[in-house]
C-alpha positions as CSV (number, residue, x, y, z in Angstrom):
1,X,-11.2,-70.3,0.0
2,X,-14.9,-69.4,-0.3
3,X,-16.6,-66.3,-1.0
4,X,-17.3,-65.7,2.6
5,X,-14.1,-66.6,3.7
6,X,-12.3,-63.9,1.3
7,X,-14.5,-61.0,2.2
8,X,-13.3,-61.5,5.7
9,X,-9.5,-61.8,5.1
10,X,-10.2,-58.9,2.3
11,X,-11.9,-57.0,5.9
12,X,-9.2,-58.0,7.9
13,X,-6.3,-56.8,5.8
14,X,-8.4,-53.3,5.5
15,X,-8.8,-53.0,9.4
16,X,-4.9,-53.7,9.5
17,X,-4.1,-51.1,7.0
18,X,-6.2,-48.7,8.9
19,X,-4.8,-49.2,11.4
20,X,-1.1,-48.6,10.4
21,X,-2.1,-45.3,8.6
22,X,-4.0,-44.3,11.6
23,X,-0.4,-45.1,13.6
24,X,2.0,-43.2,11.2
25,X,-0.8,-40.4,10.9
26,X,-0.6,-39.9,14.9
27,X,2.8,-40.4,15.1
28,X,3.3,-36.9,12.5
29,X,1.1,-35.6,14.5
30,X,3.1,-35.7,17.5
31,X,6.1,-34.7,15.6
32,X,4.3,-31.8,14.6
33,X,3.1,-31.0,17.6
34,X,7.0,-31.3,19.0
35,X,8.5,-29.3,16.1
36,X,6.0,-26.1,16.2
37,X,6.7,-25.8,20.3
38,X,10.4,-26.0,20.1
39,X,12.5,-22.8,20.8
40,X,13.0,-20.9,17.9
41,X,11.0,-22.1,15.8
42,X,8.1,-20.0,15.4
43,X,9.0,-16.6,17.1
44,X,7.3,-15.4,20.1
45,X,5.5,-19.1,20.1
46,X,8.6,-20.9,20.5
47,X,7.5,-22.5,23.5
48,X,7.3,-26.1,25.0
49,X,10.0,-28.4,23.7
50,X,8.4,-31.6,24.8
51,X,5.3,-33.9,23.2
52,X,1.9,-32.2,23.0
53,X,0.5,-35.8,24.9
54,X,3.4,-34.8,28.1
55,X,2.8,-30.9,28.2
56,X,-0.8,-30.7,27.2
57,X,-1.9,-26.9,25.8
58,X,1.9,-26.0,26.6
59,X,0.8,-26.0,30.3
60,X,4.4,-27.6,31.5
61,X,2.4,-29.8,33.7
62,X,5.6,-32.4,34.7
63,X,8.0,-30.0,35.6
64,X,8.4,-29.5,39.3
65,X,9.5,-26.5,40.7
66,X,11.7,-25.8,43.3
67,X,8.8,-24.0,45.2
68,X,9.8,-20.9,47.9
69,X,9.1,-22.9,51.5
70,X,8.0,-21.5,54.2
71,X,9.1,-22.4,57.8
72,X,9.5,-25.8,56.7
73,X,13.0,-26.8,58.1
74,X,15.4,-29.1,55.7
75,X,18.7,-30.7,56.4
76,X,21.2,-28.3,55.9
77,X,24.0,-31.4,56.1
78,X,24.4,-31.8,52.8
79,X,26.8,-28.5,50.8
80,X,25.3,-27.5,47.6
81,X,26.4,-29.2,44.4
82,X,25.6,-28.9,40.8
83,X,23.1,-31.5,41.2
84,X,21.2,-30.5,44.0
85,X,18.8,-28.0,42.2
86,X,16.2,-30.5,42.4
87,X,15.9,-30.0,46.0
88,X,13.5,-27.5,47.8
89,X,15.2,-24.2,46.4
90,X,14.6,-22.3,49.5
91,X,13.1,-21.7,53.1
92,X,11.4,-18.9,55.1
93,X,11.3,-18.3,58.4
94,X,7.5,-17.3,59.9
95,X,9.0,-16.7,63.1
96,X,11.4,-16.4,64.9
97,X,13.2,-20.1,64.3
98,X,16.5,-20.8,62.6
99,X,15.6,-21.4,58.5
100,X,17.7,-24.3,57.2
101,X,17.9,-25.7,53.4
102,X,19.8,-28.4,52.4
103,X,21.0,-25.7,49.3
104,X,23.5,-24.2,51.5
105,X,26.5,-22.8,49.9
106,X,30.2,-24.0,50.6
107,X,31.4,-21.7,53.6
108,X,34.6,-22.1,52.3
109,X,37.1,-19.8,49.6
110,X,35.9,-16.9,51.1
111,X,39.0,-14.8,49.6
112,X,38.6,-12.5,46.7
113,X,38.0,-14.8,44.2
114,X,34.6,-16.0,43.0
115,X,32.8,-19.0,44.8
116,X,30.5,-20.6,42.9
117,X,28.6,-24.3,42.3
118,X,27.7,-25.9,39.0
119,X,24.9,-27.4,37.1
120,X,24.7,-30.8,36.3
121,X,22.5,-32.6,34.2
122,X,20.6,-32.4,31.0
123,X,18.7,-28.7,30.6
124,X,15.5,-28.6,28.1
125,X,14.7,-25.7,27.2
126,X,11.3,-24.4,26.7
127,X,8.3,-21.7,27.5
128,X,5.7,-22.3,30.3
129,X,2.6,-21.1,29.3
130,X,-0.4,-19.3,30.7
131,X,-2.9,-21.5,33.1
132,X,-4.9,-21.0,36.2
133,X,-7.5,-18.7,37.0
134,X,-7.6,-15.5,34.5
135,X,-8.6,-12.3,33.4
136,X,-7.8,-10.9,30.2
137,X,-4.2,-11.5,30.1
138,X,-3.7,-12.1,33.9
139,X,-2.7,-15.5,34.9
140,X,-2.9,-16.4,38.8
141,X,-2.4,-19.8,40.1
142,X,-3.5,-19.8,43.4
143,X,-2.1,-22.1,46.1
144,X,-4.6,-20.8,49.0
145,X,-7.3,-23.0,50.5
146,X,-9.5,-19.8,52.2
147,X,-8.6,-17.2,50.0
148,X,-9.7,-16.7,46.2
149,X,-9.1,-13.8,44.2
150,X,-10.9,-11.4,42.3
151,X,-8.6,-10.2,39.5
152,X,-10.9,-7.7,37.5
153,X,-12.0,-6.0,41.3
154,X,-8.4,-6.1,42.8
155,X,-7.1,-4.8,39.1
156,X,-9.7,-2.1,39.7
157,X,-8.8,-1.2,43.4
158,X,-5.6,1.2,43.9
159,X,-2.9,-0.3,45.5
160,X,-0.9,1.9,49.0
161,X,1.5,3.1,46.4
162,X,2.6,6.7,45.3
163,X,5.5,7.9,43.6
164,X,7.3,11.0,44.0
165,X,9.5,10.9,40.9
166,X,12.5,13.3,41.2
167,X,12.4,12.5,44.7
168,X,14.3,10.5,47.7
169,X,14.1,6.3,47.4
170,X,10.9,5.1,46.2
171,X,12.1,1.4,45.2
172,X,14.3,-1.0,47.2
173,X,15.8,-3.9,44.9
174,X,17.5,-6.6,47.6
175,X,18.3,-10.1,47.0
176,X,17.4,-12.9,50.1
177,X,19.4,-15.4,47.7
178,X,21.9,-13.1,46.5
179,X,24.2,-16.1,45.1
180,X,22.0,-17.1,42.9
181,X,23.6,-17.2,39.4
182,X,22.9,-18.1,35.8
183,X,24.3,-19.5,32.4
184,X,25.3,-22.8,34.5
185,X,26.4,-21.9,37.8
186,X,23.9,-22.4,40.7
187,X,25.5,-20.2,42.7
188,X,28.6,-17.4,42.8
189,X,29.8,-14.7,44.8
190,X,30.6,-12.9,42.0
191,X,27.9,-10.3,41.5
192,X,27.9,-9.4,37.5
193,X,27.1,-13.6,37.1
194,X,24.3,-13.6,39.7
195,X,20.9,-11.9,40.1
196,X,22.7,-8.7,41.6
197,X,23.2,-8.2,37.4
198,X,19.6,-8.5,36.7
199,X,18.9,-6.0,39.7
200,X,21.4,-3.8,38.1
201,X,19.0,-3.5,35.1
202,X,16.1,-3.6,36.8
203,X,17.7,0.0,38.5
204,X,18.6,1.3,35.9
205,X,15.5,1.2,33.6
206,X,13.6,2.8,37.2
207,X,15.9,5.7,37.4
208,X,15.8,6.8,33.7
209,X,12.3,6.9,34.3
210,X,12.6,9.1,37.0
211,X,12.0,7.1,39.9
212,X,15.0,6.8,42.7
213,X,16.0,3.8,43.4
214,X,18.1,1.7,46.0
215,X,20.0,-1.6,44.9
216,X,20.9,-3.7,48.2
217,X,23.5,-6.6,47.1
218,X,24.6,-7.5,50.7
219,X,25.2,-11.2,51.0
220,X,22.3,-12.8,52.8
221,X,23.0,-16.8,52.1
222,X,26.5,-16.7,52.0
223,X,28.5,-18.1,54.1
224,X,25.7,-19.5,55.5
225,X,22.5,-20.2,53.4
226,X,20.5,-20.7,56.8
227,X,18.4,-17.7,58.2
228,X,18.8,-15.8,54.7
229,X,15.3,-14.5,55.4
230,X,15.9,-13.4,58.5
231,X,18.8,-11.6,57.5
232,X,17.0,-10.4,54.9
233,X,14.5,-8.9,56.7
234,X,16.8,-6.5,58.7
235,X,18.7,-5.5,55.8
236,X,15.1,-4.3,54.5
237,X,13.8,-2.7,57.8
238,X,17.1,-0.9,58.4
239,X,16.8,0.3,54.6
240,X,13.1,1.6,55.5
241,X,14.0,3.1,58.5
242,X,16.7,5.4,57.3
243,X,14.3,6.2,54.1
244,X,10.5,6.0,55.1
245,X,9.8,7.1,51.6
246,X,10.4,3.8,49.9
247,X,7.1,2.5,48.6
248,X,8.5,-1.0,46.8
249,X,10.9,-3.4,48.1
250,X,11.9,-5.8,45.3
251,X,13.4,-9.4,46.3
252,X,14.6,-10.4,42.9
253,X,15.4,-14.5,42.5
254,X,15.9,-16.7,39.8
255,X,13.8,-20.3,39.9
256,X,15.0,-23.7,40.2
257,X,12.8,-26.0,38.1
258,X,13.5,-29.6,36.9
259,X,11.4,-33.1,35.6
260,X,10.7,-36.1,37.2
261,X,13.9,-37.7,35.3
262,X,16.4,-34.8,36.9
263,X,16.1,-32.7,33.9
264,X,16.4,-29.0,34.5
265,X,14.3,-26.3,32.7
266,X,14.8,-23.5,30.9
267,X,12.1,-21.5,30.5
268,X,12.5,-18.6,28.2
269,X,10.3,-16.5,25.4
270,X,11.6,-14.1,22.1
271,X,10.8,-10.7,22.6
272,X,11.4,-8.2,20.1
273,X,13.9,-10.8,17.8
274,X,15.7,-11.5,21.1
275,X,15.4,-14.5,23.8
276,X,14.7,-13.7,27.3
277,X,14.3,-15.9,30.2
278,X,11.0,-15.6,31.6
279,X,10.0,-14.3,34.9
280,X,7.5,-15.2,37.6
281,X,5.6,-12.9,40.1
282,X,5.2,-14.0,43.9
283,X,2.5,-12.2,46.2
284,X,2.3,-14.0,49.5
285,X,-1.2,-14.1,51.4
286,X,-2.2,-15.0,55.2
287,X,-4.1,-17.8,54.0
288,X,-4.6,-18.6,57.8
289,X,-4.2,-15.6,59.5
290,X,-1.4,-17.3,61.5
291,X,1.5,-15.4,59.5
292,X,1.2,-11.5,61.1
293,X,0.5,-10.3,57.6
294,X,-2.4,-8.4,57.7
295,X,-1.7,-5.7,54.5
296,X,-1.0,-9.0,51.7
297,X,-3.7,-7.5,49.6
298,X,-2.0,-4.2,48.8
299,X,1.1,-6.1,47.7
300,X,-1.3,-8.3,45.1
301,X,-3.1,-5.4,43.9
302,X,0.5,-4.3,42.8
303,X,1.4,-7.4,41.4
304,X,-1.5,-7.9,39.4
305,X,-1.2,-4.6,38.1
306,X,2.1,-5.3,37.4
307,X,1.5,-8.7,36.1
308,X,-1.2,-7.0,33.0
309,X,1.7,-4.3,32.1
310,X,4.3,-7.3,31.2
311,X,1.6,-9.4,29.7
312,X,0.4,-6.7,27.5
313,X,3.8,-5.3,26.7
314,X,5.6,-8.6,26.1
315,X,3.3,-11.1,25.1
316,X,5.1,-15.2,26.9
317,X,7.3,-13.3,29.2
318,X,5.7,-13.6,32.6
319,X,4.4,-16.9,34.0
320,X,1.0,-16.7,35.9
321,X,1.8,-14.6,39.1
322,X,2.1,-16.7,42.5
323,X,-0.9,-16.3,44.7
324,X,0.5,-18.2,47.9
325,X,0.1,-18.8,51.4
326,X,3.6,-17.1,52.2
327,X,4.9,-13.8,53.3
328,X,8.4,-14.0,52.0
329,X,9.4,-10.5,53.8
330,X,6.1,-8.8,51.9
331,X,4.9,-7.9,55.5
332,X,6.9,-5.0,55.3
333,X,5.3,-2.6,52.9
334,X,2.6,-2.4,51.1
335,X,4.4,-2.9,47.9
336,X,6.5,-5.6,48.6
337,X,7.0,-8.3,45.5
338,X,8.8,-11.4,44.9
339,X,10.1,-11.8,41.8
340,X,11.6,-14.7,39.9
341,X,14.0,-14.4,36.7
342,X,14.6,-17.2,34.7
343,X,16.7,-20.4,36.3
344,X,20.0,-21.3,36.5
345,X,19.7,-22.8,33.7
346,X,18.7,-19.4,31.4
347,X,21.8,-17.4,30.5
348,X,23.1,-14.6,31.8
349,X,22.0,-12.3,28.7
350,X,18.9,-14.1,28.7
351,X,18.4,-12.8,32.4
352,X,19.7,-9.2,32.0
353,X,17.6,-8.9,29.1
354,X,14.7,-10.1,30.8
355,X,15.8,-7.3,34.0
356,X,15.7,-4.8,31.4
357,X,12.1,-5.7,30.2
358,X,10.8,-6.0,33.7
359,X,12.2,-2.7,34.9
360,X,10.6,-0.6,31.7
361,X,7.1,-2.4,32.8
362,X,7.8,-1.7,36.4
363,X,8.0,1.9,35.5
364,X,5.1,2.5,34.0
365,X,3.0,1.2,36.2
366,X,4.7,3.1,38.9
367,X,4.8,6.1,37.0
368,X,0.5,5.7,37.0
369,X,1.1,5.9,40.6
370,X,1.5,9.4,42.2
C-alpha cells in the first residue's frame, strides 16, 4: 500500500473509532439521563422514569390522559374492566341530555360487600412536570381557543370568596365519580379505598383550621355511571340551598392517565421524605359562551391562587392547573374547583397523603379570605 493509500485507511479507522466513542458516549448519556429522573432517586426531583429523548425537559409529553369530556356521548355498552382506563375517563352533561361513558361500573353486587374493578397492565411510575404558559411558579395549560389568561392580573384580582371561620358550611367536598379508587382498583364502593378517603383528609385539615366544612359521599356513578353529573349537580344545589353560606364546592377525582403502548402512569413527587401522588387543578371556562357559565373567572382566580400556595409550599406536587373549555358543575359558585388526586395507579397512602397536603394549602389561602 502506498503512502496515500495508508493515510486514508489510517483516516478511516479514526472516523470509525469516533464514531463508536461518540455511540457509547450518547448511549451513557441516556442512561444518565434515565437514572437521575427515576423515582427515588434524587429526592424531591425523582421525577420522569422514561428516556430524556421520549419525555423531553420531564414534560411527559406521550402520556395521554384520560381527559374530563364534556357532552360528548360514548358507548356505555361495554362494563368497566381493569383494562378499560385507557378510555375517555369521563363525560359531562352541558345540558340537559343523558351523559354516557363506556367506564360504567358493574350494576351488579349491590349487597354490603365492596364492588370494585381492577387494573391491568404495566404501571410506570413517574413525576409530570411543569409546562405551559407561567408565572412564577404557576403552571396553566390552557385548552381555550378565545380565551387566554393573565396569571399575574387574575393572581392580583380577589376572587367572590369570604370566609367566616367559626361559622356555618363554608366548603362543600362532593365526589361526581365517587367510585373512583386507588392502589389498583379502578373503581369500589367501598369508601375508605376510594377518593371519599382523600376527601376525608382534605376535611379534616379545613376544620382544624377553623373553617366548617361539608363532606358529600353520596353515590353519583354507581349503579349507573351515566348522568353522574347531572346527579351531581343536584346533590350540590340541594347542599347550597339548605346552606347559602358555602363559598367552595370541591369535586375531588383521581386521573386516568396511560401511554400509547397501554401503559398506565403513576405520577407522584416526595414531599417532606414521603411520596405523594400528585394532584391536578381544573377551572372550566365558556370558551364560547354557549355553556350558561357566565361567573368561570371567579372560580380561576381561586384556583390560581390556590395553585401558587401548593407550588410554593410543596415544590412537584401540583401539575399545571386545567384552563378548559368545560364547566364541570363550576357554574354553581363562584368557588367552585375540580380537583384531580393521583390515578388509579398511585396508592392509597400516596393519595391520602397528598389530601392532607392539599387541605393545609387549601386553608391558607382560604383563611386570606374573609
Amino acid at each position: 500500500m502506498d503512502k496515500s493509500g495508508a493515510m486514508g485507511e489510517n483516516m478511516k479507522n479514526g472516523k470509525e473509532k469516533f464514531t463508536v466513542v461518540l455511540s457509547v458516549a450518547l448511549l451513557v448519556a441516556a442512561v444518565a439521563c434515565v437514572a437521575v429522573r427515576l423515582p427515588g432517586s434524587t429526592g424531591q426531583n425523582a421525577a420522569v422514569a422514561a428516556a430524556c429523548f421520549i419525555l423531553p425537559q420531564g414534560t411527559a409529553a406521550d402520556f395521554l390522559s384520560d381527559d374530563e369530556q364534556d357532552g360528548t356521548a360514548q358507548d356505555a355498552s361495554s362494563p368497566v374492566t381493569g383494562s378499560s382506563s385507557s378510555g375517555n375517563k369521563r363525560t359531562e352533561s352541558t345540558s340537559s341530555e343523558t351523559v354516557q361513558s363506556s367506564r360504567q361500573p358493574s350494576s351488579s353486587g349491590t349487597s354490603s360487600a365492596a364492588v370494585s374493578s381492577q387494573l391491568a397492565g404495566n404501571v410506570l411510575e413517574m413525576q409530570i412536570m411543569d409546562s405551559g404558559d407561567h408565572y412564577g411558579s404557576v403552571y396553566v395549560k390552557n385548552s381555550n381557543k378565545n380565551h387566554s389568561v393573565n396569571i399575574e392580573n387574575e393572581l392580583k384580582a380577589a376572587p367572590a370568596v369570604k370566609i367566616k371561620k367559626d361559622s356555618g358550611p363554608q366548603v362543600l367536598i362532593y365526589h361526581t365519580h365517587t367510585t373512583e379508587a386507588f392502589s389498583g382498583d379502578t373503581r369500589t364502593t367501598d369508601k375508605t379505598r376510594s377518593v371519599c378517603a382523600v376527601g376525608d383528609q382534605i376535611a379534616k385539615q379545613l376544620q382544624s383550621a377553623g373553617i366548617n366544612v361539608l363532606h358529600d359521599t353520596t353515590y353519583h356513578d354507581y349503579p349507573a355511571y351515566d348522568g353522574s353529573y347531572d346527579r351531581s349537580k343536584v346533590t350540590v344545589e340541594n347542599y347550597l340551598k339548605k346552606y347559602p353560606g358555602i363559598q367552595v364546592t370541591l369535586d375531588i377525582h383521581r386521573d386516568a392517565m396511560h401511554r400509547s403502548d397501554g401503559t398506565k402512569l403513576k405520577p407522584t413527587v416526595v414531599v417532606d421524605g414521603r411520596k405523594a401522588a400528585q394532584i391536578m387543578i381544573i377551572s372550566g371556562c365558556d370558551d364560547t359562551g354557549s355553556l350558561g357559565f357566565p361567573n368561570w373567572e371567579y372560580n380561576l382566580r381561586l384556583a390560581l391562587r390556590f395553585q401558587k400556595e401548593v407550588s410554593g409550599k410543596y415544590s412537584g406536587l401540583i401539575r399545571p392547573l386545567s384552563f378548559c373549555p368545560r364547566r364541570y358543575n363550576e357554574d354553581l359558585t363562584k368557588g367552585s374547583l375540580l380537583i384531580e388526586v393521583g390515578t388509579e395507579a398511585n396508592t392509597l397512602d400516596e393519595a391520602e397523603y397528598s389530601g392532607t397536603l392539599l387541605g393545609k394549602a387549601l386553608a391558607g389561602v382560604l383563611n386570606g379570605l374573609n
